[in-house]
N, C-alpha and C positions, 0 to 999 in steps of 0.2 A: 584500621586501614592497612596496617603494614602486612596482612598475611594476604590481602587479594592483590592478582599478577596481573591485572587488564592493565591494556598499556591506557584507557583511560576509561572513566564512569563518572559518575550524577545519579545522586540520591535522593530526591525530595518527596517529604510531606504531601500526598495526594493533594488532601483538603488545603491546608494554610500555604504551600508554597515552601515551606520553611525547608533550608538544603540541609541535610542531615551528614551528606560526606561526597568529598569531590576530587576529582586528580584529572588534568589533562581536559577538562572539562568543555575549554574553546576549541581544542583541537582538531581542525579538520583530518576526518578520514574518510576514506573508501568502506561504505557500509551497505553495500550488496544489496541484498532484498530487503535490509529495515527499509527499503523505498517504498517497498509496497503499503506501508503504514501509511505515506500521504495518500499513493491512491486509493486504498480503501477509506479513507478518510472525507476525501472529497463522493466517491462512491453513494456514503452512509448519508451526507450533507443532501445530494442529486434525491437520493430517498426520501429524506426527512423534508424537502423544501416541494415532492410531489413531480419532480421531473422525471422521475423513475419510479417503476414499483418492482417491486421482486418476483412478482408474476409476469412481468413485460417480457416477452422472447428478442434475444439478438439474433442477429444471422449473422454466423462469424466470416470474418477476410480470411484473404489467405497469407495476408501480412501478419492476422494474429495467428492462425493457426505454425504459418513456419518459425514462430519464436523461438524455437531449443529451451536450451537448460532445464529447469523445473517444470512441468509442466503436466498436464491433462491429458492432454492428448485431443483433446476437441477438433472438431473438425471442419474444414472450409464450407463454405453453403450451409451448415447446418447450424439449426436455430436452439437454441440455448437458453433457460431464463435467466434474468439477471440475481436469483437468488442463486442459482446452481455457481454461474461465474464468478459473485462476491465470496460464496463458498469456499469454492474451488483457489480461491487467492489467499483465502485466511487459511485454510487449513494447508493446500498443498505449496502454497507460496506460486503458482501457476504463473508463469510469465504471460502463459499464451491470452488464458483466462483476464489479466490485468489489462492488455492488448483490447480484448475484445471491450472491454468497461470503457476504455479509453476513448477508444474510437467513438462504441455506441454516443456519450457525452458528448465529446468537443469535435467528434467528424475523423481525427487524427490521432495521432498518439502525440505527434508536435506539438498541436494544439491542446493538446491535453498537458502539456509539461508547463503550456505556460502558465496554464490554471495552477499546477501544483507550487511553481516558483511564487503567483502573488497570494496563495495560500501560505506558504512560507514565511514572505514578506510579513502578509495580517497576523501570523502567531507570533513575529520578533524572531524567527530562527533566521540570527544573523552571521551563522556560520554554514548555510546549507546551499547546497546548489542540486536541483535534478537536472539531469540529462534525458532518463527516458523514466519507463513510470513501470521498471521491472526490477531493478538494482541491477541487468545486464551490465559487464566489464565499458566504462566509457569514461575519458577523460574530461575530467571537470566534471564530474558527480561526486558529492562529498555532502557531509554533517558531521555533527560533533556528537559530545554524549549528553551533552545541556540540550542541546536542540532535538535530539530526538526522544527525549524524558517529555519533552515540552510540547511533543506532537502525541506521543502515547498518551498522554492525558488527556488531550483533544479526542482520540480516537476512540478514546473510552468513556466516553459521555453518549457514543451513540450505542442504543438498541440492537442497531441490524448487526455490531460488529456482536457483541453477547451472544447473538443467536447461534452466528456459527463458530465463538472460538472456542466453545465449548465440546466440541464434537471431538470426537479420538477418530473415527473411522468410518469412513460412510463409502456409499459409490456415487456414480456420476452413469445416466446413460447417455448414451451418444445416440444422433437421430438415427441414422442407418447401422449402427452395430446390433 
């Protein structure tokens, strides 16, 4: 433990739980894009429960499309599958792409935050709060390193995340490019 500099981390055993080495571990911080972990999380869930499929097309806003930071590039009016956008979020961490998932689900990305909070709640991450469903700069968006161990484990139980976090390098077409 003494030679790693993270100001904090959380080690455990996949299978049993068992914490193998820990520092700072309750500590809430500002943790950017790990957000995007619950919302592909719940994404994989929307799939696995049949509300979504990965063939289904969005038609993106232009609330997602103006996202900034990380992103796609995708574009307003244009219709998207929901495999390309869950792609497009694992691999490029795409805010815009996260946006459009959101919406598709809960109508909002609002409405979508509250789904991620009582997803939150149901895993015991009693150190996290989301704001939006990009890890975009927002006060009061925060997790720890215990609680975000304790959602990656969640998020790796599903299939569709495997499918694409495995990719190094693909493209995306856009409808009218």
């Amino acid at each position: 433990d003494s030679n790693l500099t993270a100001k904090a981390y959380f080690l455990m055993d996949y299978n049993s739980g068992e914490v193998l080495t820990q520092k700072e571990q309750e500590s809430k911080m500002p943790v950017a894009s790990i957000v995007k972990l619950m919302t592909i999380d719940l994404v994989c869930e929307e799939i696995e429960n049949n509300n979504l499929s990965l063939d289904e097309k969005v038609i993106v806003s232009q609330n997602a499309q103006g996202m900034g930071g990380s992103q796609v590039f995708i574009e307003a009016n244009g219709e998207y599958s929901v495999g390309d956008l869950l792609k497009s979020t694992i691999i490029s961490s795409a805010n815009d792409a996260s946006v459009a998932l959101a919406e598709r689900i809960s109508g909002s990305e609002e409405s979508f935050v509250i789904k991620m909070n009582e997803k939150a709640n149901e895993l015991g991450l009693t150190n996290t709060n989301y704001v939006n469903c990009t890890g975009l700069p927002a006060s009061n968006q925060f997790s720890c390193a215990r609680d975000t161990a304790i959602l990656l484990k969640d998020v790796l139980k599903h299939d569709a995340y495997h499918k694409y976090s495995t990719i190094w390098m693909d493209t995306l077409s856009h409808p009218k490019g």
